[in-house]
C-alpha distance (Angstrom), angle and dihedral (degrees) to the residues before:
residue distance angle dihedral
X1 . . .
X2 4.02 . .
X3 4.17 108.5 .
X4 4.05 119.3 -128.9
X5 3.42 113.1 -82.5
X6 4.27 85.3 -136.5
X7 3.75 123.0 16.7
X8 3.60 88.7 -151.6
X9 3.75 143.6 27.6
X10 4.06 137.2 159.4
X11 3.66 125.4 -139.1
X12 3.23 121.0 -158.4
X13 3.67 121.6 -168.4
X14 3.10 135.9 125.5
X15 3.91 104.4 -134.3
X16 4.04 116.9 75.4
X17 3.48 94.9 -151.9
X18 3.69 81.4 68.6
X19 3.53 105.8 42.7
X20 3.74 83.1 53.7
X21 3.65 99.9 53.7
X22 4.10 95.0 42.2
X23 4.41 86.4 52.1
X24 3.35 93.0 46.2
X25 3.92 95.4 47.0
X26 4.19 86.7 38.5
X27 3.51 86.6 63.3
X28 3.52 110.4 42.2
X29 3.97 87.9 45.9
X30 3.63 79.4 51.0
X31 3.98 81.9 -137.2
X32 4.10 90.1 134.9
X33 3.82 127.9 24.7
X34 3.68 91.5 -166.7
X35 3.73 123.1 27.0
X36 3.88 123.1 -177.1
X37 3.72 116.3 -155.8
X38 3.98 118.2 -158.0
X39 3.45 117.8 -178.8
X40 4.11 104.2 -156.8
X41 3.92 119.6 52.9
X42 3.61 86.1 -135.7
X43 3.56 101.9 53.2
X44 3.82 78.3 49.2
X45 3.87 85.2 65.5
X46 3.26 96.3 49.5
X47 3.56 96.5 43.5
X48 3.83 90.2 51.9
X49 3.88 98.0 45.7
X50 4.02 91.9 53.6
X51 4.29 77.2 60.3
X52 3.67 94.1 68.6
X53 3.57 95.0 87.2
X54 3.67 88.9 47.0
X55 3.67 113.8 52.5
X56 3.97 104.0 171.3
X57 4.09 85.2 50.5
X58 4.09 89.2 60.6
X59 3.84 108.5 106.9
X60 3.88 107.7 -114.6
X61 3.87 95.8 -142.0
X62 4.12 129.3 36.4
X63 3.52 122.2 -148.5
X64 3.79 104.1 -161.7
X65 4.04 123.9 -175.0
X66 3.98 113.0 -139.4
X67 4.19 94.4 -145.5
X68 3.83 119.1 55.5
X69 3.53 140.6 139.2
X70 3.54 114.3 -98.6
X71 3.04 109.6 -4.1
X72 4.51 122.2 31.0
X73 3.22 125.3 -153.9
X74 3.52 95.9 -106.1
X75 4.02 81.3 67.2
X76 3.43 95.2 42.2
X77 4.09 90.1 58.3
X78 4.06 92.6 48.9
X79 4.26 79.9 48.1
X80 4.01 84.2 48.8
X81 3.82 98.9 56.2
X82 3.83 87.8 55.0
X83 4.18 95.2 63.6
X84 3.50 122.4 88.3
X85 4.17 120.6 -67.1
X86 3.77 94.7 -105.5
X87 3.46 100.9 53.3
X88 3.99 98.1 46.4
X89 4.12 80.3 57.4
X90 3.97 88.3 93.8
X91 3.66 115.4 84.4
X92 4.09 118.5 -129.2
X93 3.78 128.2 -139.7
X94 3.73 111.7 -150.5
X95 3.92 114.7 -141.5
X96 3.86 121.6 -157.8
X97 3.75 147.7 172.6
X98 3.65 85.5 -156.4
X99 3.84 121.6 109.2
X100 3.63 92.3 -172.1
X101 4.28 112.2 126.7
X102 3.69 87.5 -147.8
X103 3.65 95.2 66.9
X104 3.52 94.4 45.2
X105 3.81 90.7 48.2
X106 3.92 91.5 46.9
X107 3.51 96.0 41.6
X108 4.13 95.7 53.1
X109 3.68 85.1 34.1
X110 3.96 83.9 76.6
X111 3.80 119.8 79.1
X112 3.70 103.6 -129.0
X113 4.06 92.8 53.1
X114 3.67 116.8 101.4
X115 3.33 105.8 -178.9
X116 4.01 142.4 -13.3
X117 3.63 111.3 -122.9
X118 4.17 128.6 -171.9
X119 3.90 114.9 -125.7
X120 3.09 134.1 -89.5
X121 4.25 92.3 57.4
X122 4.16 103.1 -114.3
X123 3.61 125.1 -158.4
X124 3.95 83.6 -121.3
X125 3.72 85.8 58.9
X126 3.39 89.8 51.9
X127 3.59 103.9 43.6
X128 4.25 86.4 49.0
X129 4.26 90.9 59.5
């Protein structure tokens, strides 16, 4: 039996539809054991921050959603750079329904984006990272 390729990763997004879909293919990949699914990219924060004293808990991969209400992604990554060192380690995949070039171009324009992934989360997509 093949391992996980990550025994953890966070989704953050603020659609459940979504967060359903990207578990569901997560697990059947077997490219996350565990996946946590917050719906809010400031809850995300917080959630995060109350890591630092608890490295091995931090999720080793971020899947972030471009469009959400109140705060973006784009304002959840200038949020990121502000927690401590070892928990802006982990890398972040933005997800978006957004065909715009200038997202993609911002997004992998910032150095703790990975990649810049269309919604829903594919098996392809997955495969590609």
């Amino acid at each position: 039996m093949q391992a996980y390729k990550y025994d953890k990763v966070l989704i953050v997004d603020d659609t459940e539809l979504d967060c359903f879909i990207a578990e569901k293919v997560m697990r059947i990949t077997q490219f996350a054991k565990n996946t946590i699914c917050i719906n809010s990219a400031c809850d995300a924060l917080k959630y995060l921050d109350t890591l630092s004293e608890n490295p091995d808990a931090i999720p080793e991969l971020i899947f972030l959603d471009v469009n959400m209400p109140g705060m973006n992604g784009f304002q959840f990554l200038s949020e990121y750079k502000k927690l401590p060192v070892g928990i802006r380690k982990r890398s972040i995949v933005m997800l978006t329904s957004s065909i715009l070039e200038d997202d993609k171009q911002h997004a992998l324009s910032n150095e703790y984006v990975k990649s810049f992934i269309n919604k829903p989360l594919s098996m392809d997509a997955l495969r590609n990272l």
